[in-house]
HTML snippet that shows the backbone in 3Dmol.js (N, CA, C, O; Angstrom):
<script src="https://3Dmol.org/build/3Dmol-min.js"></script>
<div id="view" style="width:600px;height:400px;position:relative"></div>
<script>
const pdb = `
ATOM      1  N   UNK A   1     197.370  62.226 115.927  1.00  0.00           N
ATOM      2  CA  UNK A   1     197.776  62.911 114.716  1.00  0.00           C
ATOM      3  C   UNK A   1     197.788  61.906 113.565  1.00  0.00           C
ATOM      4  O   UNK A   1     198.074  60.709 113.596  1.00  0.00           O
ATOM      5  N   UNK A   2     197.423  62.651 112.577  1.00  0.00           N
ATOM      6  CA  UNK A   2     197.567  61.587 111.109  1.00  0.00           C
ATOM      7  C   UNK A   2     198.408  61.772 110.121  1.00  0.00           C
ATOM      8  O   UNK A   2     198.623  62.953 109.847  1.00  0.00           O
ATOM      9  N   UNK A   3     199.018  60.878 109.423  1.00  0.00           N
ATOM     10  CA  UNK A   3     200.228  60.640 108.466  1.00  0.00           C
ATOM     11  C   UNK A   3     199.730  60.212 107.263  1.00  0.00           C
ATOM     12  O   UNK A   3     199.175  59.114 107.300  1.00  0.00           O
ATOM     13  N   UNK A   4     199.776  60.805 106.150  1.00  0.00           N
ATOM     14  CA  UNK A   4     199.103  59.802 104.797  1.00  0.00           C
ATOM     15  C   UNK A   4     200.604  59.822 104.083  1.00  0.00           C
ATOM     16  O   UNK A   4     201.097  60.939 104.244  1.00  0.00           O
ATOM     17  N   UNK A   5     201.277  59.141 103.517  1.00  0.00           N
ATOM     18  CA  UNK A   5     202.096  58.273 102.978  1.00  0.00           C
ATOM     19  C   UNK A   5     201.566  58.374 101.579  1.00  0.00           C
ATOM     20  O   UNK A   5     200.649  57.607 101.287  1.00  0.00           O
ATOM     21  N   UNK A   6     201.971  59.138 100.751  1.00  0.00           N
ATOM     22  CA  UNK A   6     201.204  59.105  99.361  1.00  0.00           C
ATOM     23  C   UNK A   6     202.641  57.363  98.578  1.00  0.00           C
ATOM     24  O   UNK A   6     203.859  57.530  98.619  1.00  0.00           O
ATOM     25  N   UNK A   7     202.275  56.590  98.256  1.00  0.00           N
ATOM     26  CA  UNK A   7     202.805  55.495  97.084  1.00  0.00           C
ATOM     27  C   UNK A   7     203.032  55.991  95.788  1.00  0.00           C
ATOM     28  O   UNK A   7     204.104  56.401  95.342  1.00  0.00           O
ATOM     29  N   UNK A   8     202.094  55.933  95.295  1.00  0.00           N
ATOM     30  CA  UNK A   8     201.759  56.443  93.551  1.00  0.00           C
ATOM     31  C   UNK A   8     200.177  57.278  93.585  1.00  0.00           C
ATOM     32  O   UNK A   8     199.762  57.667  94.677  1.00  0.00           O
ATOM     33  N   UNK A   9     199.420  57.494  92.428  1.00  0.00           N
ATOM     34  CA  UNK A   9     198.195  57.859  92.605  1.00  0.00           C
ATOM     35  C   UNK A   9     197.156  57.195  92.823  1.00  0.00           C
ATOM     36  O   UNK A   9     196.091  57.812  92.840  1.00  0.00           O
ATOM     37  N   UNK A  10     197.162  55.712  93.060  1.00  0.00           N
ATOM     38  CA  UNK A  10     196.150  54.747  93.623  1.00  0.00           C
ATOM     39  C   UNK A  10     196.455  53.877  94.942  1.00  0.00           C
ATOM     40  O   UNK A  10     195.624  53.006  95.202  1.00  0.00           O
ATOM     41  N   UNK A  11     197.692  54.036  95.904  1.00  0.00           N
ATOM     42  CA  UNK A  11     197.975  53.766  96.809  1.00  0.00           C
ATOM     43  C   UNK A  11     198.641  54.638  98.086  1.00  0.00           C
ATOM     44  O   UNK A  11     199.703  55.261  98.088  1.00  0.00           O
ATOM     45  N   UNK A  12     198.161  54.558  98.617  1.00  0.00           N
ATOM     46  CA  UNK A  12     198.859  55.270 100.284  1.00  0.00           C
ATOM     47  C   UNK A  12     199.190  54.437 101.561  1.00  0.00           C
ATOM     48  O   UNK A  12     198.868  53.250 101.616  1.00  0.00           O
ATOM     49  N   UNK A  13     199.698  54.929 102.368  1.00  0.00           N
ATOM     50  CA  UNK A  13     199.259  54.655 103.790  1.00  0.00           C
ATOM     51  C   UNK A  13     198.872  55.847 104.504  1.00  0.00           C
ATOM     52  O   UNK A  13     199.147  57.022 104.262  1.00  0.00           O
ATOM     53  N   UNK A  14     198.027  55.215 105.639  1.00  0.00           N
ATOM     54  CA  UNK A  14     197.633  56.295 106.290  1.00  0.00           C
ATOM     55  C   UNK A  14     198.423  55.340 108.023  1.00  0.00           C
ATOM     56  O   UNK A  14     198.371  54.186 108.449  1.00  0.00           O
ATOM     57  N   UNK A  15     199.169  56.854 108.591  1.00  0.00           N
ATOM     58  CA  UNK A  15     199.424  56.681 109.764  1.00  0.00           C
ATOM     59  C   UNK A  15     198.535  57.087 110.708  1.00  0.00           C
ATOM     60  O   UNK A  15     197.972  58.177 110.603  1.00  0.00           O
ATOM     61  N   UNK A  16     198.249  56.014 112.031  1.00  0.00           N
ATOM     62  CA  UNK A  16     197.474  56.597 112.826  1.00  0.00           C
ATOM     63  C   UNK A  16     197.993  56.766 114.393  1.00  0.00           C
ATOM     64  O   UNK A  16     198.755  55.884 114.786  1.00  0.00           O
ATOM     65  N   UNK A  17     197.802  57.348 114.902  1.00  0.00           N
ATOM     66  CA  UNK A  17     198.493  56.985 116.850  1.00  0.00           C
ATOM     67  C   UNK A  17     198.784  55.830 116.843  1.00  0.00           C
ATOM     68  O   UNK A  17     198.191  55.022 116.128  1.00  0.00           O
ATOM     69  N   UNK A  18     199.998  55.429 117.833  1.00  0.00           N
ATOM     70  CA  UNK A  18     199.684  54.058 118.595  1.00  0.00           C
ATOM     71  C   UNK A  18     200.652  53.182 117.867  1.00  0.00           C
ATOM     72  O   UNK A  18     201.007  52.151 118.439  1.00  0.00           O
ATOM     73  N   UNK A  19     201.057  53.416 116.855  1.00  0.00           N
ATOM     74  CA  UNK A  19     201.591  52.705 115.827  1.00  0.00           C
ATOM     75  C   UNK A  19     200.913  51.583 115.297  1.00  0.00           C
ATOM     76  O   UNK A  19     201.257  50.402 115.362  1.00  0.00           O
ATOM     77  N   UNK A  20     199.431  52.313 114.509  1.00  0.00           N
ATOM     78  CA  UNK A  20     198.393  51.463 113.647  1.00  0.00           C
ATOM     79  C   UNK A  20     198.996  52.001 112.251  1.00  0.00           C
ATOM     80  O   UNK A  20     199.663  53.015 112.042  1.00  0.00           O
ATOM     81  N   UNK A  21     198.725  51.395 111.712  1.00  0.00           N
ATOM     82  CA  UNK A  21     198.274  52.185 110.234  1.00  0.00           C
ATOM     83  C   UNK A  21     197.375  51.652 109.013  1.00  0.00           C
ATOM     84  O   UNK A  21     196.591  50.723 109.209  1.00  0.00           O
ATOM     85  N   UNK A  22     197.474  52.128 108.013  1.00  0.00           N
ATOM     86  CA  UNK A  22     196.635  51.074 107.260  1.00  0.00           C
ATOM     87  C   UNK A  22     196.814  51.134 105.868  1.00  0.00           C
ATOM     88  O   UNK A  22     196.781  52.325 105.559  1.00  0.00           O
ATOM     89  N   UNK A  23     196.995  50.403 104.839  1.00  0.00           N
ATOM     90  CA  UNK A  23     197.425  50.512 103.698  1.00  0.00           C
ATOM     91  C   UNK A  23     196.062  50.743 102.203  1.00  0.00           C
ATOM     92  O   UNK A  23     195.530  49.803 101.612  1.00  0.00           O
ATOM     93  N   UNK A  24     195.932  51.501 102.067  1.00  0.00           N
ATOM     94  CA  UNK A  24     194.906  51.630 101.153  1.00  0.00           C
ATOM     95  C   UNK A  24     194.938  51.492  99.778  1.00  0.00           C
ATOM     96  O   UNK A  24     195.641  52.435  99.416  1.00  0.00           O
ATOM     97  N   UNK A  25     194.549  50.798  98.673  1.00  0.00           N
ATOM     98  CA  UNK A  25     195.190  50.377  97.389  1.00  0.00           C
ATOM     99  C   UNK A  25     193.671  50.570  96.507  1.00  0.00           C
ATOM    100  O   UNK A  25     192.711  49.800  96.457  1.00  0.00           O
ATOM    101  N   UNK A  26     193.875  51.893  95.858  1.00  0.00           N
ATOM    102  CA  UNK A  26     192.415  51.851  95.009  1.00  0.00           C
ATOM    103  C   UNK A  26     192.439  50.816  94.013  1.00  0.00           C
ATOM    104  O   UNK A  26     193.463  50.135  93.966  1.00  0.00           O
ATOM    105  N   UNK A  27     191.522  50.570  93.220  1.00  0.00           N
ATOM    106  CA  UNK A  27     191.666  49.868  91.874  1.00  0.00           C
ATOM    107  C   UNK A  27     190.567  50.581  90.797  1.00  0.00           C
ATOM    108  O   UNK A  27     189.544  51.145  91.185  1.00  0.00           O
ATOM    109  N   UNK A  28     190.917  50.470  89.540  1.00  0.00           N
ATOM    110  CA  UNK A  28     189.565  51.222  88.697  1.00  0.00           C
ATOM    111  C   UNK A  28     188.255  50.329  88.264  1.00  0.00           C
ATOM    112  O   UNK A  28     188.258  49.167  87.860  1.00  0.00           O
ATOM    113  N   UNK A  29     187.057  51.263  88.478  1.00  0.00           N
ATOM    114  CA  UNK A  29     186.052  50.058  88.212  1.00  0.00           C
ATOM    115  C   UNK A  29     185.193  50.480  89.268  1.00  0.00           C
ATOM    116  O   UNK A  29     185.191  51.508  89.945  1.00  0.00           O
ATOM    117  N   UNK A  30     184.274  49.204  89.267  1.00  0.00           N
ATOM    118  CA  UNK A  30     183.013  49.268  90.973  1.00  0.00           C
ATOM    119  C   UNK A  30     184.087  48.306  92.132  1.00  0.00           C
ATOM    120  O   UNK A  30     183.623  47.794  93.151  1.00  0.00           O
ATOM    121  N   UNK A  31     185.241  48.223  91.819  1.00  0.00           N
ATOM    122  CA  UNK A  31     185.412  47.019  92.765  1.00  0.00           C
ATOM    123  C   UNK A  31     186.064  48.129  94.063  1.00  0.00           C
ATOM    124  O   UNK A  31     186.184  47.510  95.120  1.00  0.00           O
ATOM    125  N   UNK A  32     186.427  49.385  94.149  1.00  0.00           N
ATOM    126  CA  UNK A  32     186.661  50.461  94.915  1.00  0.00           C
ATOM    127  C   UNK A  32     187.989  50.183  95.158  1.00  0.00           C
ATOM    128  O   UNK A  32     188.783  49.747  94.325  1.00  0.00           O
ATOM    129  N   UNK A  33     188.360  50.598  97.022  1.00  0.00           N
ATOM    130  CA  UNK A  33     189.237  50.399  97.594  1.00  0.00           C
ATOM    131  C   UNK A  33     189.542  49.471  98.345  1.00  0.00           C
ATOM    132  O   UNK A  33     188.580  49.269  99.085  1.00  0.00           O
ATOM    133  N   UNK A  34     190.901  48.336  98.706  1.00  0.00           N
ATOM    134  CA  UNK A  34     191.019  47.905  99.275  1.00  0.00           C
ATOM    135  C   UNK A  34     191.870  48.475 100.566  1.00  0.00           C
ATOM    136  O   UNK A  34     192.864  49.194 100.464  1.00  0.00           O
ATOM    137  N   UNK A  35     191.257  47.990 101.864  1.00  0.00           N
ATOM    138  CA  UNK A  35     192.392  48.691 103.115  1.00  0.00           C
ATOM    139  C   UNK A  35     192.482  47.573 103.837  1.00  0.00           C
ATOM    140  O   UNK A  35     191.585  46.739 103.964  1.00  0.00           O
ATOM    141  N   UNK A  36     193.746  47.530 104.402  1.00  0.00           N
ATOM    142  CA  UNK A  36     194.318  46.719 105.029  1.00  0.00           C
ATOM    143  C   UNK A  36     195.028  47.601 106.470  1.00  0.00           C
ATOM    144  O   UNK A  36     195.776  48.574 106.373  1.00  0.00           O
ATOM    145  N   UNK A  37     194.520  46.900 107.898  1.00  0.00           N
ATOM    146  CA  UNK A  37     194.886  47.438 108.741  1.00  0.00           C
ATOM    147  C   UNK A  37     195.587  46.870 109.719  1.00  0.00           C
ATOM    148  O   UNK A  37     195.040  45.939 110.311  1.00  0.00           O
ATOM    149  N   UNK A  38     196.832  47.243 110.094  1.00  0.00           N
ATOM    150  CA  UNK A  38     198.026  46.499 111.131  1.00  0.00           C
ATOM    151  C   UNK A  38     197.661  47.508 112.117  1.00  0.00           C
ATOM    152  O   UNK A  38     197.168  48.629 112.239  1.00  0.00           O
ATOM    153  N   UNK A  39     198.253  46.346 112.876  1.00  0.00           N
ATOM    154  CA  UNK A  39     198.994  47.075 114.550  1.00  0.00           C
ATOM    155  C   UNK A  39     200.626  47.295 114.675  1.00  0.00           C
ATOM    156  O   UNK A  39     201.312  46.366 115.101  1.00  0.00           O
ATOM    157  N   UNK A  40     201.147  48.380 114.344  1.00  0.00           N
ATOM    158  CA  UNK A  40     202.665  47.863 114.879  1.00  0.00           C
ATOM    159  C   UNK A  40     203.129  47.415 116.347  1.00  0.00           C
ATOM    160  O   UNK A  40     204.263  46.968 116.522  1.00  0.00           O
ATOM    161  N   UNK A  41     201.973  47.588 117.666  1.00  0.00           N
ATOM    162  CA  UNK A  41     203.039  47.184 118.633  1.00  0.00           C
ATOM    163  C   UNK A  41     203.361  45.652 118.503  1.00  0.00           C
ATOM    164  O   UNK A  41     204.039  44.997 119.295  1.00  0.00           O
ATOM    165  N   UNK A  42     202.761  45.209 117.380  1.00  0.00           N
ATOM    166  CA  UNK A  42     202.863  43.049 117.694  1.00  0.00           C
ATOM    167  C   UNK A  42     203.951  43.105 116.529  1.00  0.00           C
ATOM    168  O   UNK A  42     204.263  41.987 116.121  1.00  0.00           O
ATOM    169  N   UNK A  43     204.562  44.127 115.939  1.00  0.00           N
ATOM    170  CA  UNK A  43     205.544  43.801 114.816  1.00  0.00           C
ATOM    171  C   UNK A  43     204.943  44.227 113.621  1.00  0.00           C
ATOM    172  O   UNK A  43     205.724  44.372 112.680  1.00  0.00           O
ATOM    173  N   UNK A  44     203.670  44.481 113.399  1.00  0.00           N
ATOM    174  CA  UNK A  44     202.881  44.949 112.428  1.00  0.00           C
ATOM    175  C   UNK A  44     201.977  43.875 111.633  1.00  0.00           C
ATOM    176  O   UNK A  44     202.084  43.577 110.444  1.00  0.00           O
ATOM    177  N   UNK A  45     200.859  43.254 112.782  1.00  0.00           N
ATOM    178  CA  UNK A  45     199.988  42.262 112.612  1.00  0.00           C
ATOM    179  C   UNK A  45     198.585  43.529 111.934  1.00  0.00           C
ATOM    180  O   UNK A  45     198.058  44.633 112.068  1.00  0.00           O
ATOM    181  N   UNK A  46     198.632  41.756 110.888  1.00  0.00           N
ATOM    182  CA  UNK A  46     197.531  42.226 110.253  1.00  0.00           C
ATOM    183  C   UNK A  46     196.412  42.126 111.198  1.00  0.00           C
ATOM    184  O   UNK A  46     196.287  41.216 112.017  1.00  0.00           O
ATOM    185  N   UNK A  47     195.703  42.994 111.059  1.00  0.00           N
ATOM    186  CA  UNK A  47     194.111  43.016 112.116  1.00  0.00           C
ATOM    187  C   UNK A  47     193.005  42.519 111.503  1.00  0.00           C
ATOM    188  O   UNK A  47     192.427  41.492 111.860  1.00  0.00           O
ATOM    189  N   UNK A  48     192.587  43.447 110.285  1.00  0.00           N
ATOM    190  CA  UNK A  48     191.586  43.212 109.447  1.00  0.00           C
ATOM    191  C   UNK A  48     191.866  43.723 107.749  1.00  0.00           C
ATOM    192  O   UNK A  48     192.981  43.977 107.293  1.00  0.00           O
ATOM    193  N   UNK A  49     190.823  43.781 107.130  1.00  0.00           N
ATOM    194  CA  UNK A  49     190.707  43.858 106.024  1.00  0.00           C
ATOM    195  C   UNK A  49     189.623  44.115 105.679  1.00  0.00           C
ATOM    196  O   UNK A  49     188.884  43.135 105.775  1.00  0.00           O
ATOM    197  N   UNK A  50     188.916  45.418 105.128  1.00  0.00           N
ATOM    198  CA  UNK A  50     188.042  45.537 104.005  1.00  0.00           C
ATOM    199  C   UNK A  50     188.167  46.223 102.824  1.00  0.00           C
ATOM    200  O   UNK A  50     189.090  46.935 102.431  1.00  0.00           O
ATOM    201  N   UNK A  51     186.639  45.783 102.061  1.00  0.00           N
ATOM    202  CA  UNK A  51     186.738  46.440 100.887  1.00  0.00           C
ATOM    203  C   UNK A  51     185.410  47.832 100.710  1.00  0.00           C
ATOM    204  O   UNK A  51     184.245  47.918 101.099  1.00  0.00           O
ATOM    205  N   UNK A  52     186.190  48.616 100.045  1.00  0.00           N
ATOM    206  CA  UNK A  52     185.655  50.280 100.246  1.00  0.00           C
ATOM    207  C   UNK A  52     185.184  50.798  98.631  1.00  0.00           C
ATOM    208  O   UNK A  52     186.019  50.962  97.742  1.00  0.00           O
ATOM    209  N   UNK A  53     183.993  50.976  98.477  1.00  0.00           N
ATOM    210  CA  UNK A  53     183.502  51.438  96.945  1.00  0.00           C
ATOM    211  C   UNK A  53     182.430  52.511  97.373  1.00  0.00           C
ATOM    212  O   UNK A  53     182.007  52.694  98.514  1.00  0.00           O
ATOM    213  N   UNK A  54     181.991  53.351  95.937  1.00  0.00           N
ATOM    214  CA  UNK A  54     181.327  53.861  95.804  1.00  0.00           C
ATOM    215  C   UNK A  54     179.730  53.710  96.175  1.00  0.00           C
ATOM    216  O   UNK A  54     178.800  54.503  96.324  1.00  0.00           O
ATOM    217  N   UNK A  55     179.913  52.111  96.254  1.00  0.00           N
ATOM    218  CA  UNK A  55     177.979  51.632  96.085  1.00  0.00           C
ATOM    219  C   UNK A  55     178.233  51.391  97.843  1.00  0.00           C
ATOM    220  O   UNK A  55     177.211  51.641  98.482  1.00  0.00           O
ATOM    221  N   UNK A  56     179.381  50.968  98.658  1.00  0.00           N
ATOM    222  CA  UNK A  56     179.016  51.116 100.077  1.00  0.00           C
ATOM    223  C   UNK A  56     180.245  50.959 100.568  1.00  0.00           C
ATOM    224  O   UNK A  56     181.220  51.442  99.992  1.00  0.00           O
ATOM    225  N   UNK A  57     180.349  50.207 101.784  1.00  0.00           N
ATOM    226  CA  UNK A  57     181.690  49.836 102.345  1.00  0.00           C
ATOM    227  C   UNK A  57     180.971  48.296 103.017  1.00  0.00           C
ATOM    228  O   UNK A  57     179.821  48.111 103.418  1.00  0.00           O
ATOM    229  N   UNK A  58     182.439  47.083 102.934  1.00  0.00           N
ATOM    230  CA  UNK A  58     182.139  45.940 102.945  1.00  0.00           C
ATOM    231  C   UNK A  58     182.212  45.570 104.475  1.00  0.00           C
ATOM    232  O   UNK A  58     182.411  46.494 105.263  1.00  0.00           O
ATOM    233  N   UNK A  59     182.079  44.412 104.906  1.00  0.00           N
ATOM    234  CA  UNK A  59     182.276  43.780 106.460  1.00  0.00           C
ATOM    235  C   UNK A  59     183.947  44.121 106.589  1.00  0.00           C
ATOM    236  O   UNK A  59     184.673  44.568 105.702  1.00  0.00           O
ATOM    237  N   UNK A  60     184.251  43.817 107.765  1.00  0.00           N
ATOM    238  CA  UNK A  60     185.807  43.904 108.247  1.00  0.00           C
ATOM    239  C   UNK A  60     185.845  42.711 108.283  1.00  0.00           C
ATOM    240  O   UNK A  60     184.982  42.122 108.934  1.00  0.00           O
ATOM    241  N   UNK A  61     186.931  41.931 107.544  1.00  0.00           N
ATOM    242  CA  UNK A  61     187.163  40.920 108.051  1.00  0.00           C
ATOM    243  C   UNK A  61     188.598  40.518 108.436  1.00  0.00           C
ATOM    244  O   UNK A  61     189.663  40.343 107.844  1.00  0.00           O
ATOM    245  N   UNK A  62     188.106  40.446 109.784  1.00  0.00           N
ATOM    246  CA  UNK A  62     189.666  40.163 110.924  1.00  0.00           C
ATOM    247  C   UNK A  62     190.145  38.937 110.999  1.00  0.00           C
ATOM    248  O   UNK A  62     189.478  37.918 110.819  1.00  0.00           O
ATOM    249  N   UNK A  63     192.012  39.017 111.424  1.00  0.00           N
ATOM    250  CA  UNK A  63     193.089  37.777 111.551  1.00  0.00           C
ATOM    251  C   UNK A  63     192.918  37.657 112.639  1.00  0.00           C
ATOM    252  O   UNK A  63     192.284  38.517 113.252  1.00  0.00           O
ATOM    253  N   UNK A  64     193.474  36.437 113.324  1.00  0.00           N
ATOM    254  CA  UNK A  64     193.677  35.981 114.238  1.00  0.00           C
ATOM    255  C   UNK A  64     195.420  36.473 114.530  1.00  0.00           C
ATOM    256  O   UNK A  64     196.177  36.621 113.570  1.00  0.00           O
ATOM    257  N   UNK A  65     195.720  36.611 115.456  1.00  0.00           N
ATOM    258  CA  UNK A  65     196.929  37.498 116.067  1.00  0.00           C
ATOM    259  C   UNK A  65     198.195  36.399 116.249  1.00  0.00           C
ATOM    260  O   UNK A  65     199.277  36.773 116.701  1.00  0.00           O
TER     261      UNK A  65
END
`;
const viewer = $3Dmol.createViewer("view");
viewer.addModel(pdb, "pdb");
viewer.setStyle({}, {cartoon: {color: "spectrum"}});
viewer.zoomTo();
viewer.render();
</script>
């Protein structure tokens, strides 16, 4: 099941199973969206990170745990 968490009108979270979620933070412009994705069972480790626009979507780039 999914949870979106509205912030303001350029930020959310989205809940996912499992206790993931992921924090999404638009910005205005070509530079799109940024998302940021945890795990809560480690306390809420960051996993990865990309960036999300109109012209595509970027690499994931993952933490070390």
């Amino acid at each position: 099941m999914l949870k979106k968490i509205k912030i303001d009108e350029n930020n959310y979270v989205k809940v996912l199973p499992d206790g993931i979620f992921e924090i999404h933070c638009r910005t205005w412009g070509p530079t799109g969206a940024n998302v940021y994705h945890f795990d809560n069972k480690g306390g809420g480790d960051l996993k990865w990170k990309q960036r999300r626009s109109y012209g595509g979507v970027g690499k994931k780039i993952f933490f070390k745990s």
